[in-house]
C-alpha positions in Angstrom: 0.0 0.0 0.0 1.4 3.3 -1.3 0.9 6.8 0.8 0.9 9.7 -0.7 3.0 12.7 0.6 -0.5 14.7 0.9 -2.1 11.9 2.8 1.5 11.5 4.7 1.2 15.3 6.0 -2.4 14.9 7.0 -1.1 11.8 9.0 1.3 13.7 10.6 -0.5 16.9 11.2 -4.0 14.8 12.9 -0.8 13.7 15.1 0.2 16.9 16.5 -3.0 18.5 16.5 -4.2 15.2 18.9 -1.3 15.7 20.8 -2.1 18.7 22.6 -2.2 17.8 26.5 -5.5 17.6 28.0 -4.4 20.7 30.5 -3.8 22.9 27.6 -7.7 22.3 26.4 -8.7 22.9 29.5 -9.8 26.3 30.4 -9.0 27.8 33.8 -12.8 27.9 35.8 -12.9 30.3 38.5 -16.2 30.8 40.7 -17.4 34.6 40.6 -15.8 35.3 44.3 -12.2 34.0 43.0 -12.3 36.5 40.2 -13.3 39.2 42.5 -10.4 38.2 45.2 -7.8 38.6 41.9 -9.7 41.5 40.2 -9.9 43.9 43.4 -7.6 46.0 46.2 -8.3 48.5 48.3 -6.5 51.2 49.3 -5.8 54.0 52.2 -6.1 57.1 49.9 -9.3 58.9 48.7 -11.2 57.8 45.9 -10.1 60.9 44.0 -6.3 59.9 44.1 -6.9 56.2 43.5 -9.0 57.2 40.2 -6.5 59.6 39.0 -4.0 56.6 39.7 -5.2 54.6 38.2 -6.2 56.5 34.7 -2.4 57.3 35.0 -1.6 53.9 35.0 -3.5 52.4 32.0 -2.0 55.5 29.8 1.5 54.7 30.8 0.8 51.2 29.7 -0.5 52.1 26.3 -4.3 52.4 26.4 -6.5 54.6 25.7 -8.8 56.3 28.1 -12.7 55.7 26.2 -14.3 56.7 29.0 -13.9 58.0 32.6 -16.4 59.4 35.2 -15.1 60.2 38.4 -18.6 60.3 40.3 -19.1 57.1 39.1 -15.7 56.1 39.5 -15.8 54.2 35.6 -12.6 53.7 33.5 -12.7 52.1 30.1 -9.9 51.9 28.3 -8.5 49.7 25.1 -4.8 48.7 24.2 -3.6 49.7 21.0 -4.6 46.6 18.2 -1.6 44.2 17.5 -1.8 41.7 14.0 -2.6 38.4 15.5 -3.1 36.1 12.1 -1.7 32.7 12.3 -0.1 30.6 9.4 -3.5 28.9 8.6 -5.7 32.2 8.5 -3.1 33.1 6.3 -3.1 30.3 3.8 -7.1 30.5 4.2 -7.4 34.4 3.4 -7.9 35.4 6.5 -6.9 38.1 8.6 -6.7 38.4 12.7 -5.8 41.6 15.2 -6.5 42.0 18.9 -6.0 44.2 21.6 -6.9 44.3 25.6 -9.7 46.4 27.0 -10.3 47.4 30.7 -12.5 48.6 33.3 -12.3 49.9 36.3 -14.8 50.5 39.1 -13.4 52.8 41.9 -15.7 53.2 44.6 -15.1 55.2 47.9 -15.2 53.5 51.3 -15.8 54.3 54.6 -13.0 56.2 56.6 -9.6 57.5 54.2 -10.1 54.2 51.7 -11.0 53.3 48.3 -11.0 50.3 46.6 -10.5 49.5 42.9 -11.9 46.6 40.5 -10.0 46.0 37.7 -11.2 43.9 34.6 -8.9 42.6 31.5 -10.2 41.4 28.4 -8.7 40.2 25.7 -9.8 40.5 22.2 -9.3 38.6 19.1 -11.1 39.7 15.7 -10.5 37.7 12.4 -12.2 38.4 9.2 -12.9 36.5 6.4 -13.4 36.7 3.0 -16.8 38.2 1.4 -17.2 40.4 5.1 -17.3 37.9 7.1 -16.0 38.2 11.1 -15.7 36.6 14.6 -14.8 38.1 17.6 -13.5 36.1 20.4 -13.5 37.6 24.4 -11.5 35.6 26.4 -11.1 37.4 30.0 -7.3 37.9 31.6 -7.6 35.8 34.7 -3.8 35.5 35.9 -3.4 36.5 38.8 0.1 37.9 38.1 -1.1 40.8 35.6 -2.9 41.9 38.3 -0.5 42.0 40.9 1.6 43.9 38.4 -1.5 46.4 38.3 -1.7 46.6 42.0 2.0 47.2 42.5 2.2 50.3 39.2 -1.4 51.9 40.8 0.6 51.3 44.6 3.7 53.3 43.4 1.3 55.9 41.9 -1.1 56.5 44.8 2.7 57.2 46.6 3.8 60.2 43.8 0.5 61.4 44.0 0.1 61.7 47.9 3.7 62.8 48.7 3.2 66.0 45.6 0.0 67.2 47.5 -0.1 69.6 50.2 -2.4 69.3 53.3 -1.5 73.0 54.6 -4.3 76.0 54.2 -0.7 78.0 53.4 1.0 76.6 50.1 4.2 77.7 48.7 4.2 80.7 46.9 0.6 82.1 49.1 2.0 85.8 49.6 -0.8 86.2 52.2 0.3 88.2 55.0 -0.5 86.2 58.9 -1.1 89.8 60.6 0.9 90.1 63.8 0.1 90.8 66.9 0.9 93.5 68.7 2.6 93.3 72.0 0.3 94.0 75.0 1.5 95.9 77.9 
């Protein structure tokens, strides 16, 4: 029995494709009180700082701001879009990009804390031919992106509460304190 070198490849490829260990198929499940242990912080500053910290840190990472209410303490933002099209979207005339979106929810607590929930989602769009497109969500659920978060909107919070100045009397107020005169 002769095999072909088309047949050979398909062989080979089936091989590979079934290969694929049964903890890469399987998709990380975390109940909703795990997400919210990774996705939120709280911390001792005001809400106003913590929002301002933390639009500051999505721009220095590269998104940008679609939205922001402070009363509301909502932050949207997206990553810039990266080409993401594999060898066989290629080969099938296909095309792919994605990019990261976020939201954050700051909400004031009681006493001089805020707390912040943070939400990644990554995006994958691919179009095909004749107009055709997909869109795939997949939320960022490592823990460690978000302890780099915590850690950037930490260091932030810190610039921003050692720059402002709790005194009535800031530099450069040429008020005059009238003194007192000396009493007999």
């Amino acid at each position: 029995m002769l095999i072909n070198n088309y047949t050979l490849c398909f062989i080979v490829l089936s091989l590979f494709v079934g290969a694929t260990p049964a903890s890469a198929k399987k998709k990380l499940q975390l109940t909703p009180l795990e997400m919210q242990a990774i996705q939120s912080k709280e911390f001792e500053t005001s809400k106003d700082i913590l929002f301002a910290s933390v639009m500051s840190v999505l721009q220095d990472a590269g998104y940008q701001i679609d939205n922001a209410d402070l009363q509301t303490g909502f932050i949207s933002a997206t990553s810039a879009s990266t080409g993401k099209t594999n060898f066989w979207e290629a080969m099938g005339g296909a095309s792919a990009s994605g990019n990261t979106r976020a939201t954050a929810f700051v909400e004031r607590l009681t006493g001089k804390a805020a707390r912040v929930r943070l939400n990644f989602l990554n995006t994958r769009m691919t179009s095909f031919g004749y107009g055709q497109q997909s869109r795939d969500d997949r939320p960022v659920l490592d823990p460690q992106i978000y302890r780099n978060a915590w850690e950037k909107i930490d260091e932030a919070i810190f610039i921003r509460q050692s720059t402002e100045d709790p005194s009535p009397n800031k530099e450069g107020d040429n008020s005059v304190v009238p003194a007192q005169a000396p009493q007999n």
